[in-house]
BADRENLO-247649 format. One record per atom (N, C-alpha, C): residue number from 0; x, y, z; residue in three letters; atom name. Coordinates in steps of 0.05 Angstrom, whole numbers, always signed. Example, Ala and Ser with C-alpha at 12.3 -4.5 7.8 and 13.67 -1.06 7.14 Angstrom:
2
@num:0&c1:+264&c2:-114&c3:+156&residuo:ALA&atomo:N
@num:0&c1:+246&c2:-90&c3:+156&residuo:ALA&atomo:CA
@num:0&c1:+264&c2:-66&c3:+156&residuo:ALA&atomo:C
@num:1&c1:+257&c2:-45&c3:+142&residuo:SER&atomo:N
@num:1&c1:+273&c2:-21&c3:+143&residuo:SER&atomo:CA
@num:1&c1:+258&c2:+1&c3:+157&residuo:SER&atomo:C
This chain:
63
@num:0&c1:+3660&c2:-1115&c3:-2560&residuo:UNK&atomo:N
@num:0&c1:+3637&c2:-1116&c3:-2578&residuo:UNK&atomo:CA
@num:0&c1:+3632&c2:-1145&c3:-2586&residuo:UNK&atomo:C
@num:1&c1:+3616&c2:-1155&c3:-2585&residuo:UNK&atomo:N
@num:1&c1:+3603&c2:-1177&c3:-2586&residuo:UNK&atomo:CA
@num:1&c1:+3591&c2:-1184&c3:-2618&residuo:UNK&atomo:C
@num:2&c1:+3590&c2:-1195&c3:-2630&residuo:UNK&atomo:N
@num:2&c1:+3583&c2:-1200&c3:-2655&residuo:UNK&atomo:CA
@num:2&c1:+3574&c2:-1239&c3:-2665&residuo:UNK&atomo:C
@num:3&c1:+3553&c2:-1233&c3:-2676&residuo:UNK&atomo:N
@num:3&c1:+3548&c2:-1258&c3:-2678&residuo:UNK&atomo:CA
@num:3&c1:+3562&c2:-1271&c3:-2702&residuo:UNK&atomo:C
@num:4&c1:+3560&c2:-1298&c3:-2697&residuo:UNK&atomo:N
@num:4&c1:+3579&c2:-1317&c3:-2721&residuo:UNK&atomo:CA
@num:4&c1:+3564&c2:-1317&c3:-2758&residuo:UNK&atomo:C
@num:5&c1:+3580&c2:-1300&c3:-2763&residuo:UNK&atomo:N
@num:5&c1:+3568&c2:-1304&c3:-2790&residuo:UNK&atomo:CA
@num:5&c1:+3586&c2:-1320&c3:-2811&residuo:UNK&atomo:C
@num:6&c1:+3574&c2:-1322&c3:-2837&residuo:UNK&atomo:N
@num:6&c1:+3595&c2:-1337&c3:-2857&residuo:UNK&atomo:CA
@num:6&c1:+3595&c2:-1303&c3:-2869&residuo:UNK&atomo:C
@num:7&c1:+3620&c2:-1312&c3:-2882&residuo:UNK&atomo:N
@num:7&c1:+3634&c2:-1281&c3:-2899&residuo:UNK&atomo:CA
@num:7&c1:+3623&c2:-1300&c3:-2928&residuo:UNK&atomo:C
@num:8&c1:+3621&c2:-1269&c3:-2937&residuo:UNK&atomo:N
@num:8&c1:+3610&c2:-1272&c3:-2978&residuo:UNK&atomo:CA
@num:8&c1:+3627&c2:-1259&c3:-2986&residuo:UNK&atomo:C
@num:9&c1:+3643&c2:-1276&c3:-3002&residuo:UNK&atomo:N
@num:9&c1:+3655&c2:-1266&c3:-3021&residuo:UNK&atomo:CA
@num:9&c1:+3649&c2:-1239&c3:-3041&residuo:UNK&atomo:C
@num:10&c1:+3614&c2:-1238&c3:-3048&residuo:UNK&atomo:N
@num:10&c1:+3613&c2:-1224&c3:-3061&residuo:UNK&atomo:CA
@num:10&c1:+3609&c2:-1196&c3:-3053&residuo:UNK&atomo:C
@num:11&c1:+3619&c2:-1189&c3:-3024&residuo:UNK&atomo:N
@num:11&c1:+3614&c2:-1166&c3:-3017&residuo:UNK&atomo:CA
@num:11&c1:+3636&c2:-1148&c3:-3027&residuo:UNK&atomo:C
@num:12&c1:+3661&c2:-1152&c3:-3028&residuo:UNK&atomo:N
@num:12&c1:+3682&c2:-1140&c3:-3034&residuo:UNK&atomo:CA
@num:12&c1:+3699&c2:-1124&c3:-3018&residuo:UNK&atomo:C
@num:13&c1:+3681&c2:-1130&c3:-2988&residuo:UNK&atomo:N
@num:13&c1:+3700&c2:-1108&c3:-2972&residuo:UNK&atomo:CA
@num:13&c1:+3693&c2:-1127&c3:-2942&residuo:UNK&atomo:C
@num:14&c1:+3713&c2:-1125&c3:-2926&residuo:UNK&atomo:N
@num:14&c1:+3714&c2:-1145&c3:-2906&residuo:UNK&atomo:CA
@num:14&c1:+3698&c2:-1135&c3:-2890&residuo:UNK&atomo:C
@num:15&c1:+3687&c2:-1109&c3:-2877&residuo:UNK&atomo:N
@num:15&c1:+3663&c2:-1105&c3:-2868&residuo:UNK&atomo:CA
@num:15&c1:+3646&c2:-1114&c3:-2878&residuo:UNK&atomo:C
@num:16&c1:+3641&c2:-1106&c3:-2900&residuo:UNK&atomo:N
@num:16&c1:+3607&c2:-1118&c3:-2909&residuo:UNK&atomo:CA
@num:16&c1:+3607&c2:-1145&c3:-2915&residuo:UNK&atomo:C
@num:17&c1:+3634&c2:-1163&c3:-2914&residuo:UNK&atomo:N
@num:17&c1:+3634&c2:-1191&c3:-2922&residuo:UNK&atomo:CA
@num:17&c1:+3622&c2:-1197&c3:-2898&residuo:UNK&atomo:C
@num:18&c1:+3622&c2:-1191&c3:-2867&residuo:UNK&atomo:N
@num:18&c1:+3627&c2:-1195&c3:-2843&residuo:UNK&atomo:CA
@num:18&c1:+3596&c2:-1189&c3:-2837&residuo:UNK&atomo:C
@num:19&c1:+3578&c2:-1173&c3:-2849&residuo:UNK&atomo:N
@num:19&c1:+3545&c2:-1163&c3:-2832&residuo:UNK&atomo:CA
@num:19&c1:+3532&c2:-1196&c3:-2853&residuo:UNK&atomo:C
@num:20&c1:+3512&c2:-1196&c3:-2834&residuo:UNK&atomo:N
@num:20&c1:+3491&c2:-1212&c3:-2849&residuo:UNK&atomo:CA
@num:20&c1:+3474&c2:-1210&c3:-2873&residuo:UNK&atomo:C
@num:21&c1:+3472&c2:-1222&c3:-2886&residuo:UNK&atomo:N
@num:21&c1:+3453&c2:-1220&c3:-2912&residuo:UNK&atomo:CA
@num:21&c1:+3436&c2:-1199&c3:-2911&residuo:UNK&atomo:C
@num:22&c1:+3411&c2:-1204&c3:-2887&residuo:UNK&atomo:N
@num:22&c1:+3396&c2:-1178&c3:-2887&residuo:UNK&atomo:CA
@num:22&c1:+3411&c2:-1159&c3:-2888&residuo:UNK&atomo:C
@num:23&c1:+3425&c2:-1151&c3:-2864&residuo:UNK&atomo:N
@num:23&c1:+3432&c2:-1116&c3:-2861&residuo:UNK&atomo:CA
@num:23&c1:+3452&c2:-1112&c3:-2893&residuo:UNK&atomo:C
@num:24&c1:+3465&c2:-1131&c3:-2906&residuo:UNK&atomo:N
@num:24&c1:+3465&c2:-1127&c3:-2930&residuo:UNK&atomo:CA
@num:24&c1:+3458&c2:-1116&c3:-2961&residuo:UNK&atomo:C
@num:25&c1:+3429&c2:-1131&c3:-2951&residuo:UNK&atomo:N
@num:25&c1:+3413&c2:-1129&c3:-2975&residuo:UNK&atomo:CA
@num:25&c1:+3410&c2:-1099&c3:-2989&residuo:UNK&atomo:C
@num:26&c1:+3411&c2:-1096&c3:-3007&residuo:UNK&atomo:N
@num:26&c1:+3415&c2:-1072&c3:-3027&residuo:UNK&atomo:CA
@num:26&c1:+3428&c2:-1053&c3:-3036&residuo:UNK&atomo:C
@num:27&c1:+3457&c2:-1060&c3:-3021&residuo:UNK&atomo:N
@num:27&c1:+3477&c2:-1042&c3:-3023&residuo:UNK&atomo:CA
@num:27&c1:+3496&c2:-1062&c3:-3049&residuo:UNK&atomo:C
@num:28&c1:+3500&c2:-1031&c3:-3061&residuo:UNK&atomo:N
@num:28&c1:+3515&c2:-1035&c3:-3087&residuo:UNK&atomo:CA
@num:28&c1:+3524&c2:-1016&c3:-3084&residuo:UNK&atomo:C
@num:29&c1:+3555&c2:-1016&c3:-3109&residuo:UNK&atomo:N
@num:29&c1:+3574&c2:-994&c3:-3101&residuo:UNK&atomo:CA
@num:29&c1:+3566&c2:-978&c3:-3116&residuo:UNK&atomo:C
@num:30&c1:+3579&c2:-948&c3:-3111&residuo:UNK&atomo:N
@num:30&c1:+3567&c2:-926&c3:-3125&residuo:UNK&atomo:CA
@num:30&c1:+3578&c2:-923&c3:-3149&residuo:UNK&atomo:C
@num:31&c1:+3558&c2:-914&c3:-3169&residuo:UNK&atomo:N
@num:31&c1:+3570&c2:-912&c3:-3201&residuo:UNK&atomo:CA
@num:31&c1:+3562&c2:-872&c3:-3199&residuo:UNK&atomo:C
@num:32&c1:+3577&c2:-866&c3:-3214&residuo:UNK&atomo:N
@num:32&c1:+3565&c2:-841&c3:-3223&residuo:UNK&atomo:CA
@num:32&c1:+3553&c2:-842&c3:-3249&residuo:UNK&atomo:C
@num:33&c1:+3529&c2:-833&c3:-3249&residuo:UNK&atomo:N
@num:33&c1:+3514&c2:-836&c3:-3278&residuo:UNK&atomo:CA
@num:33&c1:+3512&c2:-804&c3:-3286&residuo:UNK&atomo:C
@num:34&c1:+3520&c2:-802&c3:-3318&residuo:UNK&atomo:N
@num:34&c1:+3529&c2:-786&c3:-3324&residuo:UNK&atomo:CA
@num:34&c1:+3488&c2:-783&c3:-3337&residuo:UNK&atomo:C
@num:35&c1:+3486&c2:-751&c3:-3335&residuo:UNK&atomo:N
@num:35&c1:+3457&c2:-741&c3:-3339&residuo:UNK&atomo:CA
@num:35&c1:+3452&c2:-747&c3:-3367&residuo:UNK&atomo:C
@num:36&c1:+3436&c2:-745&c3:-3382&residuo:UNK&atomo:N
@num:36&c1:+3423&c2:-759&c3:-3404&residuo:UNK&atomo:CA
@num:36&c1:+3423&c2:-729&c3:-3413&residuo:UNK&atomo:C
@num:37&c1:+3430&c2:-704&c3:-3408&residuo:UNK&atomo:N
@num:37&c1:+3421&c2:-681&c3:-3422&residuo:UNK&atomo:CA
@num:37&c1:+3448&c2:-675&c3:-3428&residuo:UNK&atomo:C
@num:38&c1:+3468&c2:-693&c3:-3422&residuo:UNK&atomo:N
@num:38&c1:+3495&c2:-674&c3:-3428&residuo:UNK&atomo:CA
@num:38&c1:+3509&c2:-696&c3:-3435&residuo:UNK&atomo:C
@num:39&c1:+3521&c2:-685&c3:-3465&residuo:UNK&atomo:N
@num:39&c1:+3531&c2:-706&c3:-3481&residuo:UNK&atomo:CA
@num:39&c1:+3565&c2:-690&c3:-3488&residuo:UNK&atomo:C
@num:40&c1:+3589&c2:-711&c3:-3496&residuo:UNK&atomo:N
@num:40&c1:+3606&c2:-701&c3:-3502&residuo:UNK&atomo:CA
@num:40&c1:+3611&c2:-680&c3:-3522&residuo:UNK&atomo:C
@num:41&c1:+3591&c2:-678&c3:-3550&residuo:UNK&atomo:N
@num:41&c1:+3594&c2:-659&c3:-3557&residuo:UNK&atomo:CA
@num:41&c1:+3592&c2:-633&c3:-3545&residuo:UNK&atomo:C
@num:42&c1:+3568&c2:-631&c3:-3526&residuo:UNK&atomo:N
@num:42&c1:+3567&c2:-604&c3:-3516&residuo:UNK&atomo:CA
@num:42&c1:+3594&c2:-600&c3:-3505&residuo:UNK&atomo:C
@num:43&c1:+3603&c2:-614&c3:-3490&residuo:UNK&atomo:N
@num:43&c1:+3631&c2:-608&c3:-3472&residuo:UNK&atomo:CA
@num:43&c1:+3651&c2:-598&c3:-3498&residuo:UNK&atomo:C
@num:44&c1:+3652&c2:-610&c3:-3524&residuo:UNK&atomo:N
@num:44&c1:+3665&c2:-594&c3:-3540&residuo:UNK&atomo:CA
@num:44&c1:+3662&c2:-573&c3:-3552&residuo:UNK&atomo:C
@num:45&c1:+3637&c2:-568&c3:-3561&residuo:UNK&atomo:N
@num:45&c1:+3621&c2:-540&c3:-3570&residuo:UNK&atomo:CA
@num:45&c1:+3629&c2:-529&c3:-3547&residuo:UNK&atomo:C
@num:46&c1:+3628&c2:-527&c3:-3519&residuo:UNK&atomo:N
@num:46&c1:+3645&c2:-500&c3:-3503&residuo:UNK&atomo:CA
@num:46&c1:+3671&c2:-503&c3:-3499&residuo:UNK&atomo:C
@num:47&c1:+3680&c2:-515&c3:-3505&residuo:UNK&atomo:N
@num:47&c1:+3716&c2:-516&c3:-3512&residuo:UNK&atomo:CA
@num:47&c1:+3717&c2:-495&c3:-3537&residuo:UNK&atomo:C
@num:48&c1:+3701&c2:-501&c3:-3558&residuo:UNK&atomo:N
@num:48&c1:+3718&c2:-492&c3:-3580&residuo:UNK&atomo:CA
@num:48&c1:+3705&c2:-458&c3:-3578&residuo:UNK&atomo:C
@num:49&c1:+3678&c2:-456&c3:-3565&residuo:UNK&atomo:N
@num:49&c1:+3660&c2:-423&c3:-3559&residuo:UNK&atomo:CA
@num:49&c1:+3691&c2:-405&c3:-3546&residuo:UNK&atomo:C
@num:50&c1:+3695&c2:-426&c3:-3523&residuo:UNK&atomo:N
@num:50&c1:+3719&c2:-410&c3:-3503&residuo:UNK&atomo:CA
@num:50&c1:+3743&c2:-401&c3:-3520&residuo:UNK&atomo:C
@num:51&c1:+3749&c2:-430&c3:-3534&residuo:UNK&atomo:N
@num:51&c1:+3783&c2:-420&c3:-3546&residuo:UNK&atomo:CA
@num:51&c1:+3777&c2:-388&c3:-3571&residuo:UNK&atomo:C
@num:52&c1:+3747&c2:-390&c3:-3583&residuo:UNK&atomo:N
@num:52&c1:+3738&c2:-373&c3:-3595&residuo:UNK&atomo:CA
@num:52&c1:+3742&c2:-342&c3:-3583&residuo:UNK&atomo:C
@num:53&c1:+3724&c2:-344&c3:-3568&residuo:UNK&atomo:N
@num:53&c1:+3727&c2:-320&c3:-3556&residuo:UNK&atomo:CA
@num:53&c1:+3753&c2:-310&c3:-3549&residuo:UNK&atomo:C
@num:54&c1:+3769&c2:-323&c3:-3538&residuo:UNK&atomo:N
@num:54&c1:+3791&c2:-325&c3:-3523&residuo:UNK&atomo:CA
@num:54&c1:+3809&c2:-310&c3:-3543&residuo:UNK&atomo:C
@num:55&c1:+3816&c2:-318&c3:-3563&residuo:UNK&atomo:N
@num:55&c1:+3832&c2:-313&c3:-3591&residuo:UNK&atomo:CA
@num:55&c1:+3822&c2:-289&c3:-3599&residuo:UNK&atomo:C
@num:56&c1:+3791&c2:-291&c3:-3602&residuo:UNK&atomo:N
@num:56&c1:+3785&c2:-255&c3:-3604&residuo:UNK&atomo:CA
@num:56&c1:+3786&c2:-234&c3:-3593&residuo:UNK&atomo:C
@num:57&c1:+3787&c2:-239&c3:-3570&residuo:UNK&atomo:N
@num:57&c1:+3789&c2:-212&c3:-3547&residuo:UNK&atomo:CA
@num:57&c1:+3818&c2:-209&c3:-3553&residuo:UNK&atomo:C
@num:58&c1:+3835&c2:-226&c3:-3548&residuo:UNK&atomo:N
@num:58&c1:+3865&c2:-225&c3:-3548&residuo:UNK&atomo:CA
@num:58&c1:+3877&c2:-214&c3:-3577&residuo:UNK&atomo:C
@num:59&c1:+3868&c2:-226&c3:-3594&residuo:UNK&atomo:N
@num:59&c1:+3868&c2:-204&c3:-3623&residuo:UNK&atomo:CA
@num:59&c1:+3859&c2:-177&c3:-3626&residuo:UNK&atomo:C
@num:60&c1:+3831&c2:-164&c3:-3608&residuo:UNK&atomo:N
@num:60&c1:+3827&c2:-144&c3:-3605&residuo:UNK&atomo:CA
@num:60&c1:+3839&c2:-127&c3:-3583&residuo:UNK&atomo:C
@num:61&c1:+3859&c2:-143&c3:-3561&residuo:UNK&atomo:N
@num:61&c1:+3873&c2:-126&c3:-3550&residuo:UNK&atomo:CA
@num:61&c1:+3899&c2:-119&c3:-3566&residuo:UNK&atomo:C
@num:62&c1:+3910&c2:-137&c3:-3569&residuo:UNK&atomo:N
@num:62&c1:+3941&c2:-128&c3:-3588&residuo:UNK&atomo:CA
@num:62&c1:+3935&c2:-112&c3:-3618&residuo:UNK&atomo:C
């Protein structure tokens, strides 16, 4: 495979992509996961505490 002479960028972070040219470069950034704007940590605790709720009641109304 044949490859033309490029300079490596440091700012690519990975020795492939240091190695392609600027163009075939251009607009790759690494992936972030962005957390949704409708779901906030409280909710994640309000169903922690629904679950341990329930949980404790059923189990009180079985014994």
């Amino acid at each position: 495979m044949r490859r033309s002479l490029v300079l490596t960028d440091e700012t690519a972070r990975h020795p492939f992509l240091a190695s392609l040219p600027p163009h075939v470069r251009q607009g790759t950034q690494p992936l972030r996961v962005k957390r949704p704007s409708w779901f906030q940590l409280s909710d994640l605790r309000d169903f922690v505490v629904a679950y341990c709720a329930c949980f404790v009641g059923v189990s009180v109304f079985i014994a």
